[in-house]
Legacy VTK file of the C-alpha trace (Angstrom):
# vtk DataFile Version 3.0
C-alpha trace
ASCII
DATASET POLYDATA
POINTS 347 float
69.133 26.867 22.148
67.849 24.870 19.146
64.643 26.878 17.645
61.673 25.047 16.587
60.047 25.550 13.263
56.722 27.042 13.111
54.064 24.080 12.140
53.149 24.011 8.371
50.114 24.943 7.238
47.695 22.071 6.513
47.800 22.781 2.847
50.624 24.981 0.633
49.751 28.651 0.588
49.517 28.820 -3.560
46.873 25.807 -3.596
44.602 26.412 -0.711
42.401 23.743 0.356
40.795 21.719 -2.265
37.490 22.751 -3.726
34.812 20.277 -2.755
31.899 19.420 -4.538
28.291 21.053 -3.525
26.389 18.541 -0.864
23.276 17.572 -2.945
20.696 18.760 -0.338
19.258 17.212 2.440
15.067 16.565 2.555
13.277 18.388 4.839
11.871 16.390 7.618
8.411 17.144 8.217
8.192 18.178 12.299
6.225 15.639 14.261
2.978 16.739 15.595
2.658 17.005 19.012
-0.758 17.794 21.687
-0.645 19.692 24.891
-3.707 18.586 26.850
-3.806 20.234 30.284
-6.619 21.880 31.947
-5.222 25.139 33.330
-4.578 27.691 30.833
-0.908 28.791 32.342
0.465 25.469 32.287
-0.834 24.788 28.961
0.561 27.818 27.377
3.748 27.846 28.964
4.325 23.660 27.577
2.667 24.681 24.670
5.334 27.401 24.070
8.403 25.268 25.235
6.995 22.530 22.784
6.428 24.731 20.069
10.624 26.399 20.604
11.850 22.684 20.367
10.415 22.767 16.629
7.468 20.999 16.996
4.070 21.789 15.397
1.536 21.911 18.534
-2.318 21.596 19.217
-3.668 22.262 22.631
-6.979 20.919 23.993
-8.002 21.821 27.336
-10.118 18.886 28.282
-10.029 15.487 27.592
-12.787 15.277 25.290
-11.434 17.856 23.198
-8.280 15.735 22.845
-10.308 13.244 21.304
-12.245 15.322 19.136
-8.541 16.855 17.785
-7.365 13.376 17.156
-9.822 12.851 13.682
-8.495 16.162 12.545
-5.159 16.377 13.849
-3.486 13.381 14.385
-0.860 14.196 16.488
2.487 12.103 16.859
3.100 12.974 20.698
0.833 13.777 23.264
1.597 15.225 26.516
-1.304 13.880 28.412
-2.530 15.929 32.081
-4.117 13.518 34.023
-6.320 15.620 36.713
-8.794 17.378 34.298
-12.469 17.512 34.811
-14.931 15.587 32.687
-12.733 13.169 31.943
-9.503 12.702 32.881
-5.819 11.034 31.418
-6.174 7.346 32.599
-10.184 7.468 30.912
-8.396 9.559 27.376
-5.641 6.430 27.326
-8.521 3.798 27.658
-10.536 4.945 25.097
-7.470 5.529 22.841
-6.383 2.204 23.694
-9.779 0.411 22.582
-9.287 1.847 19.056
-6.728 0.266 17.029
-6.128 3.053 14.662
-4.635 4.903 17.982
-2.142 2.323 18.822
1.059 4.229 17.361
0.243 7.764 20.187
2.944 7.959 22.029
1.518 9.384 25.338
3.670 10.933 27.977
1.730 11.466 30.906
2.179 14.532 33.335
0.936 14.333 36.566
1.428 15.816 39.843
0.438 12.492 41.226
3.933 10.597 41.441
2.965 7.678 43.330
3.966 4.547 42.051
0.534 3.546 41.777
-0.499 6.109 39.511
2.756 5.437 37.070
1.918 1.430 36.603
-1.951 2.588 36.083
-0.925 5.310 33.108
1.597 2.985 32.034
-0.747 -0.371 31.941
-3.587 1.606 30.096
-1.063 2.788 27.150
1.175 5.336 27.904
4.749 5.492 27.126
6.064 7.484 29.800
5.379 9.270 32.813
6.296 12.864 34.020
6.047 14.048 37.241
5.224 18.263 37.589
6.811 19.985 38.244
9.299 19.345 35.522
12.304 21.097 33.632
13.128 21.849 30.331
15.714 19.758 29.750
14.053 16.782 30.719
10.648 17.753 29.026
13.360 17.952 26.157
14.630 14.562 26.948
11.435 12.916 27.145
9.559 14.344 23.815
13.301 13.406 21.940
12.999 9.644 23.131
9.372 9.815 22.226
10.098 11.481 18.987
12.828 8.303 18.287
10.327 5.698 18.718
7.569 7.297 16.543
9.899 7.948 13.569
11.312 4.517 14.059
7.333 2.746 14.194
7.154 4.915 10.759
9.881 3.618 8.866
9.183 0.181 9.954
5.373 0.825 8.882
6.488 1.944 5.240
9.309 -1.193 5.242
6.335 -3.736 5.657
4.102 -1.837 3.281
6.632 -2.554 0.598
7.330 -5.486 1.499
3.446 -6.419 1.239
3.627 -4.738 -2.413
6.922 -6.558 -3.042
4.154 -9.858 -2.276
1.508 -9.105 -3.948
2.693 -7.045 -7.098
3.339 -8.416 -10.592
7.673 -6.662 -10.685
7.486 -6.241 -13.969
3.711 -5.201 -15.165
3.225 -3.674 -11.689
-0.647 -5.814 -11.747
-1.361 -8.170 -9.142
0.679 -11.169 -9.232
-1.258 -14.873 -9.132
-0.691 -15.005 -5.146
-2.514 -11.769 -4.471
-5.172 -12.704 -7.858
-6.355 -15.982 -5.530
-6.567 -14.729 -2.370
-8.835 -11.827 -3.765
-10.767 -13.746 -6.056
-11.646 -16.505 -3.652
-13.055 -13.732 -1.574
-15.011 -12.444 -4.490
-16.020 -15.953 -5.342
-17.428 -16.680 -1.862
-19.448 -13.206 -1.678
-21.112 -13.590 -4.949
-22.533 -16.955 -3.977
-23.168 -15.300 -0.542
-25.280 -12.345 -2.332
-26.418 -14.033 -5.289
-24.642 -12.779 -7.690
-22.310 -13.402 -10.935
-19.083 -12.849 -11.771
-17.308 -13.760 -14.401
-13.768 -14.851 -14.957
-11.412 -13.935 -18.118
-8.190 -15.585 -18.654
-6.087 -14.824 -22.005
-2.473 -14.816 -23.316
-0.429 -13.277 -26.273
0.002 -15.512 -28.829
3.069 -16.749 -30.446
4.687 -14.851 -27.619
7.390 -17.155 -27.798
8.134 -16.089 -31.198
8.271 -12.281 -30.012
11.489 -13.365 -27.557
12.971 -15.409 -30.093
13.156 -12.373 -32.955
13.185 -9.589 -30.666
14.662 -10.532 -27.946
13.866 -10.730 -23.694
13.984 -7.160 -23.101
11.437 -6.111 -26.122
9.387 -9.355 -24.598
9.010 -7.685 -21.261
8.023 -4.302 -23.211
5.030 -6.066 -24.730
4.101 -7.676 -21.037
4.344 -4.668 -19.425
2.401 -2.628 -22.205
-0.205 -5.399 -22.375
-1.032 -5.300 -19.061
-1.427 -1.827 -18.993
-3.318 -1.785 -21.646
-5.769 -4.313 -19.868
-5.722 -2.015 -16.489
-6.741 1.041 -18.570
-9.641 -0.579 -20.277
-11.110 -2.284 -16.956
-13.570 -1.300 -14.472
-11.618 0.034 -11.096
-13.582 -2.920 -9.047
-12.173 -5.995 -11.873
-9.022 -7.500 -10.122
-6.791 -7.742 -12.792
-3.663 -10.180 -12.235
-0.578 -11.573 -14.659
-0.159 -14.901 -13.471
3.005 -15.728 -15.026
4.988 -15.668 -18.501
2.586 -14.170 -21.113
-1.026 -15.223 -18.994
-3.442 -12.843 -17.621
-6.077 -13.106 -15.687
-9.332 -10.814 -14.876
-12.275 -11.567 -12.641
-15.311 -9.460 -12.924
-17.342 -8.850 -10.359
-21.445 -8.072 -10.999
-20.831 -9.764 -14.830
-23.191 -12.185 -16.661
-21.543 -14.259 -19.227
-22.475 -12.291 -22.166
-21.136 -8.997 -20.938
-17.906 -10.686 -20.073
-17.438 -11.859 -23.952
-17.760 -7.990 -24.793
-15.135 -7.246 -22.352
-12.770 -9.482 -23.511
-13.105 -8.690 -27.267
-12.711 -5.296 -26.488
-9.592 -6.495 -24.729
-8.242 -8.302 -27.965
-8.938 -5.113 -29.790
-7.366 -3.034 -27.599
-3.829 -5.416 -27.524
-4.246 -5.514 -31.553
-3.788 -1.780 -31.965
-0.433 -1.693 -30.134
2.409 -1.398 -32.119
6.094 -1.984 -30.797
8.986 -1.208 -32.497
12.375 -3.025 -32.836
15.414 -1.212 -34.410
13.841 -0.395 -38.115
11.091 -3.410 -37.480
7.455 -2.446 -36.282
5.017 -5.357 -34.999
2.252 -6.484 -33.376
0.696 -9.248 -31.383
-2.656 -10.515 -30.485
-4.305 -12.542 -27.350
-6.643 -15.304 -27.029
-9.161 -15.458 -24.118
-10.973 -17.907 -22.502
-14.422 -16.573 -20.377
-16.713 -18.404 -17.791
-19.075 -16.769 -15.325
-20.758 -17.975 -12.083
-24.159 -18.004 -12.319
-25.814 -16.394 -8.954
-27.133 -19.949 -8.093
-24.093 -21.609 -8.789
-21.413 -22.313 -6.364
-18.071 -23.020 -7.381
-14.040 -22.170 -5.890
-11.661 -20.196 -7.574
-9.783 -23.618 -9.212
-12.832 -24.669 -11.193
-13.541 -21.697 -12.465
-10.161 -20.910 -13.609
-9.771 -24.788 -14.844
-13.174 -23.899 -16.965
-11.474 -20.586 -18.117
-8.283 -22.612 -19.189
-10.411 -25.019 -21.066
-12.058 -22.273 -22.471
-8.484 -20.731 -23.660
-7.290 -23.993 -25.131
-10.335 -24.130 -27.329
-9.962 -20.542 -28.844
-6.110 -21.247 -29.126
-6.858 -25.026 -30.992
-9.198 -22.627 -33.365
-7.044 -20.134 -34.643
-6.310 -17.749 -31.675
-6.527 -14.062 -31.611
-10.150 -15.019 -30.447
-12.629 -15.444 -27.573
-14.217 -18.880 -26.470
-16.786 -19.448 -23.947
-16.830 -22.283 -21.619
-20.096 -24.353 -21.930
-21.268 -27.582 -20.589
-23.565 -29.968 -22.457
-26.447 -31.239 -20.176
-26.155 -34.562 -21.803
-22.567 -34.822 -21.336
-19.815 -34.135 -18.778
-17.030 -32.952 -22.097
-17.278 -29.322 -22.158
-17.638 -27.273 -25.507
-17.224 -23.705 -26.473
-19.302 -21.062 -28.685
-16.763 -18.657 -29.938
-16.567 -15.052 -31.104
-14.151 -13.282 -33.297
-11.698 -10.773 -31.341
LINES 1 348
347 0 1 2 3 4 5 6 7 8 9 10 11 12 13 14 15 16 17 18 19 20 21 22 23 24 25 26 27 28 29 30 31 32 33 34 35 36 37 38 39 40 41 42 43 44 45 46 47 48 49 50 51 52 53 54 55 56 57 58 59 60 61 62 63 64 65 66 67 68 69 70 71 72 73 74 75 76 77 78 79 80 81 82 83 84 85 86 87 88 89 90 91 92 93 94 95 96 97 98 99 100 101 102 103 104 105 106 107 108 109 110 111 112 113 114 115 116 117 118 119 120 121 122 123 124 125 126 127 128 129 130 131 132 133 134 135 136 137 138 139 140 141 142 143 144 145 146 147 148 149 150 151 152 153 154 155 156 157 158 159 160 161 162 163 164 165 166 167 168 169 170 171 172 173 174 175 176 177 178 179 180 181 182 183 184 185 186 187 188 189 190 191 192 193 194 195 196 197 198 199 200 201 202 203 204 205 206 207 208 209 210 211 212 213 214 215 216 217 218 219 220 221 222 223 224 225 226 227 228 229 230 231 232 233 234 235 236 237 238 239 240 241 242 243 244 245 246 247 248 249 250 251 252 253 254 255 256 257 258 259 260 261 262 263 264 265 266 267 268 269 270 271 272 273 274 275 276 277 278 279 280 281 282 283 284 285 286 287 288 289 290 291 292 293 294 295 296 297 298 299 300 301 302 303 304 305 306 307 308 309 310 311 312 313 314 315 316 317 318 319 320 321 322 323 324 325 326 327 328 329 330 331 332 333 334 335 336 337 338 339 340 341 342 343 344 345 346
């Protein structure tokens, strides 16, 4: 008889299995939230408990107007919705949570003694997800919070997806500020409430000079430093209501709400003396760089869009850059004469 060999181990016996390298942990995900609403105290103890051993952190309201007064405080991922309950009962809760828009993401599993197939298109038509008839088991109670609990964490990573992808939109990459798309929409807005209100606003827009000359000796990268430093610098020393904006290359834009004309030329020569005191270095070099601004306002009697203002501002800009630069110009229209001019004052 031919013996067989013993099998080999799976690795030599002097080397052992490999060592591995340590798992970098794994983030804790945060339980969903779920509420038990059911009139009679058993039944909502003994779901509350079964809830509560499946890992979930659990509220209990005993009416349905309770439920809705834990919502505000609570708001809970899952509910597990009774339906027969005095006062008010689950098909009233699910209208009322279905008329507010902030509610729209519950996911609401009925449970009802009432099976008929009536009563399961009603829940269902006024919001809920699902329907479970009592008495029920474990294991499908199980089932039916761990299909619920799929959808909800789904709905919340596609609600932080299009978040981002509104920031990716509307934000400046590279200064994080708003970028011109976001600037217009908002300023238009601003535009058409201070003529609604009677009020002024004013509307800054400035670049860094000679900020060609900063990518040609320093090069890109150090360019995007100075962008990114300028426009923080311009965020720090604005009000939190201005809507601050880079609309491309080395322009900026600022629109101030509740600001007359000569409060706006303050604000942007404090802004020139702000970007003046930055120093950036460059190897062994050091250097600095300056901005021009142009300024108009609205007048509370005035009413004008967002392009004429900005073409005002622009005009404004080319003046202080045709005098010098590293300066602030006013736009200004001549009563006699259509041809704007600007008064100007040292940055």
């Amino acid at each position: 008889m031919v013996q067989k060999e013993p099998p080999a181990p799976p690795f030599p016996p002097e080397q052992g299995p490999c060592p591995q390298e340590p798992s970098p942990p794994v983030p804790a995900i945060e339980p969903l939230k779920v509420l038990v609403v059911e009139d009679h105290p058993d039944n909502r103890e003994m779901i509350a408990f079964m809830v509560k051993e499946m890992g979930y952190k659990v509220y209990t309201a005993a009416t349905g107007k309770e439920a809705l007064a834990l919502l505000n405080e609570c708001l809970p991922d899952i509910i597990l919705l009774d339906v027969m309950m005095p006062e008010m009962d689950g098909f009233e809760f699910c209208s009322i949570v279905g008329a507010d828009p902030n509610l729209h993401d519950l996911h609401i599993i009925i449970t009802s003694a009432k099976g008929t197939l009536e009563d399961k298109v009603k829940g269902l038509e006024l919001g809920a997800a699902d329907y479970l008839i009592k008495p029920f088991s474990l294991i499908e109670l199980k089932a039916r919070i761990g299909v619920g609990e799929r959808i909800v964490r789904y709905q919340k990573v596609l609600k932080e997806q299009q978040a981002l992808l509104v920031q990716i939109a509307r934000e400046d990459k590279l200064t994080g500020l708003r970028n011109r798309r976001d600037f217009e929409e908002r300023a238009q807005e601003e535009c058409l409430r201070a003529h609604r209100y009677q009020r002024s606003l004013s509307l800054l827009v400035g670049d860094i000079d000679y900020f060609k000359r900063v990518n040609d000796q320093y090069g890109h990268p150090r360019g995007d430093t100075v962008l990114r430093e300028v426009g923080q610098t311009l965020l720090q020393h604005c009000r939190t209501n201005d809507l601050i904006a880079r609309c491309g290359g080395d322009e900026f834009a600022i629109l101030l709400p509740e600001t007359q004309m000569e409060e706006a030329l303050k604000m942007a020569e404090r802004l020139c003396a702000a970007v003046g005191e930055l120093t950036f270095t460059h190897q062994t070099d050091s250097f600095h760089v300056t901005m021009s601004f142009g300024v108009t306002c609205l007048a509370s009697h005035q009413r004008l869009h967002l392009p004429e203002l900005m073409d005002e501002a622009d005009r404004a800009l080319y003046k202080a850059k045709h005098k010098g630069r590293n300066r602030v110009e006013r736009f200004v229209t001549e009563p006699s004469s259509s041809e704007p001019r600007a008064d100007s004052s040292k940055a």
